[in-house]
Structure formats: structure tokens, C-alpha cells
N, C-alpha and C positions, 0 to 999 in steps of 0.2 A: 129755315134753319140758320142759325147763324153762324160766325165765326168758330165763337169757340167751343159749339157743339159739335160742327164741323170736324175741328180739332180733337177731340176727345172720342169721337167716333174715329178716327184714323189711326189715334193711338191704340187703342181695342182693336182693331182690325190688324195692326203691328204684330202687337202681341200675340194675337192667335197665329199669326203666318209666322213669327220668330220661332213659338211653341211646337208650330207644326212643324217647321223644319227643322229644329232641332232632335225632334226623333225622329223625322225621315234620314236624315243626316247618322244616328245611332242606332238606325233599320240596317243600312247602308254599310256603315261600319262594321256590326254584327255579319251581314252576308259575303263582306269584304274575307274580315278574318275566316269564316265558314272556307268560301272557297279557296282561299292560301292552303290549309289544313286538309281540303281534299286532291287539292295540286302536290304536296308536300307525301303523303302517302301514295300518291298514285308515283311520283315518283322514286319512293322507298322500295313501295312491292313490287317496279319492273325493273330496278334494278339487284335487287336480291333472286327474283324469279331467272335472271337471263344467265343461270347457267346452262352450257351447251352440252347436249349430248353426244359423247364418240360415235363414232360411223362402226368404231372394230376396235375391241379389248384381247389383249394378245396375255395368258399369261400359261404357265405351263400348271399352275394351281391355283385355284380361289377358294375361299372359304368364310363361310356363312357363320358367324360367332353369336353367343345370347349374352345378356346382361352379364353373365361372370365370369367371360371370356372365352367361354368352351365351345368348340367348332360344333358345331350341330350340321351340317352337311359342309362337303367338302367334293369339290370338282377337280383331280388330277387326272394327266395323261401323262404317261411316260412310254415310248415308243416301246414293244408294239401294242401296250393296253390303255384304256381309257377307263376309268372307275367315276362315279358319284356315289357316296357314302351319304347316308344321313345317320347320327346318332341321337342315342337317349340322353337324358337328364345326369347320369352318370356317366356319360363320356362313350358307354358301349356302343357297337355298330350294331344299328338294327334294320338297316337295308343296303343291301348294293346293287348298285344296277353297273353295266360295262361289257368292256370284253378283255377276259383276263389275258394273262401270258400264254397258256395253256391251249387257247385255242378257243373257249369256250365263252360264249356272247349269254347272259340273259341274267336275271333276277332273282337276288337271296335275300329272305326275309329270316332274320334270327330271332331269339328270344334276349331277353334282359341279360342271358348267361352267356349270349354270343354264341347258340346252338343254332345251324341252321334248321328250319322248320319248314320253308315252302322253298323249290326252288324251280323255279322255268328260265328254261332257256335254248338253247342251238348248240351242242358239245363238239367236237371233231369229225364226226361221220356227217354233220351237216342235217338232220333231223330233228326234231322238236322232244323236248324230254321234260317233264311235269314231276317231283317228289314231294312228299308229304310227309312229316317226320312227327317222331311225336315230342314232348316237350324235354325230355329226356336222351334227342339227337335217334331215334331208332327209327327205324324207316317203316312207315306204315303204308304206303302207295306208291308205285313209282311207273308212268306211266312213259314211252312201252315198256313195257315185263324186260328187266335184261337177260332174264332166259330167251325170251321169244324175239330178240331185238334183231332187224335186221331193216337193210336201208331201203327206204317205200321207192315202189316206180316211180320208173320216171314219166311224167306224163308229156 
């Protein structure tokens, strides 16, 4: 071999190692920026993600609103009663659950007109009372009979 094949041989050999690392160098650079890009979100969504949760919400009402502002369930208490309402799409109440002023603990289920239709719950004598109404508010069940109502032993 001589000289300056020697030489022309080394320059090829250059060339392919400049060529090679020029896209090792643009591999590099590509997985550079990649990884920036996954540093840069990861520290987006733990900073958006770290809101803290209260331990205890104190309010004396909350309520639950849909796209057009109208409260669809609502949670108040005012001494001595505790009420959760949920309404319809027109604003009417068509559940309560609580314990009224009255004395009386348990669950009213109404219709669209605000008629009560089902109603269970624990009234003042402290027993269990079950009504069935018809759509029209008229009582078709009422379970015990308040002819026959009188307070169950005590066990």
C-alpha cells in the first residue's frame, strides 16, 4: 500500500465516522429534546394535580347546581331539622330525606306537581309508618292502618 492510498483510505474512513456521528449526535439530540418534553409535563401535571383535600367542610348549606344554574340537590340544616332535597329539571322537589321540625325523621318522594307519593319514615310516637299515595295526592296505603295505630312493644 502506499502513501497515498494509505491516505485516501483514511479519508473514507473520516468520512463515514463524521457521517456516523453526525446522526448519532441528531439521535441524541432528538432524545435530548424527547426527554425535556416528558420532564416539562411531568412537571405540569404534578403541579396542577397537588391540590389538597380539606380534612372538614363546615357550611350550614351546600348545593349541587347543573349547567343552567338550577340547584338539583341541596344540603341544609337549620337547628332543629336537617333536610337533602333533590329536584327535577324544572326546579320542583322530588325527594326529601331529613328530619323535619315536626319531629318526623324519614323520606318523601313527590311527583313533577310536588304531590307527595311515597312516604317512609319514624313520626313522633317513634314507630315506623310507610304511605302510598296515588298521583293525584290520595292515599291508597298507609302502613300501620291509623285506625289500628298503636306503639309496638317493647322488646
Amino acid at each position: 500500500m502506499t502513501d497515498e492510498s494509505r491516505i485516501q483510505a483514511l479519508e473514507v474512513e473520516m468520512r463515514t465516522l463524521r457521517t456516523s456521528l453526525r446522526k448519532k449526535a441528531r439521535y441524541g439530540q432528538f432524545l435530548l429534546c424527547g426527554l425535556a418534553c416528558v420532564l416539562v409535563s411531568v412537571v405540569v401535571v404534578s403541579a396542577t394535580s397537588r391540590q389538597s383535600i380539606p380534612e372538614l367542610i363546615k357550611a350550614r348549606q351546600f348545593q349541587v347546581i347543573n349547567a343552567a344554574g338550577q340547584t338539583v340537590i341541596e344540603l341544609a340544616a337549620d337547628k332543629p331539622s336537617a333536610m337533602m332535597t333533590m329536584r327535577g329539571n324544572a326546579g320542583n322537589t322530588v325527594l326529601t330525606l331529613g328530619k323535619g321540625l315536626a319531629g318526623y325523621t324519614g323520606l318523601i318522594i313527590k311527583n313533577r306537581d310536588e304531590i307527595p307519593v311515597a312516604i317512609f319514615g319514624v313520626g313522633k310516637r317513634k314507630f315506623g309508618q310507610l304511605s302510598l299515595g296515588s298521583a293525584d295526592g290520595k292515599l291508597v296505603v298507609r302502613l300501620p292502618d291509623p285506625q289500628q295505630e298503636q306503639a309496638p312493644p317493647d322488646s
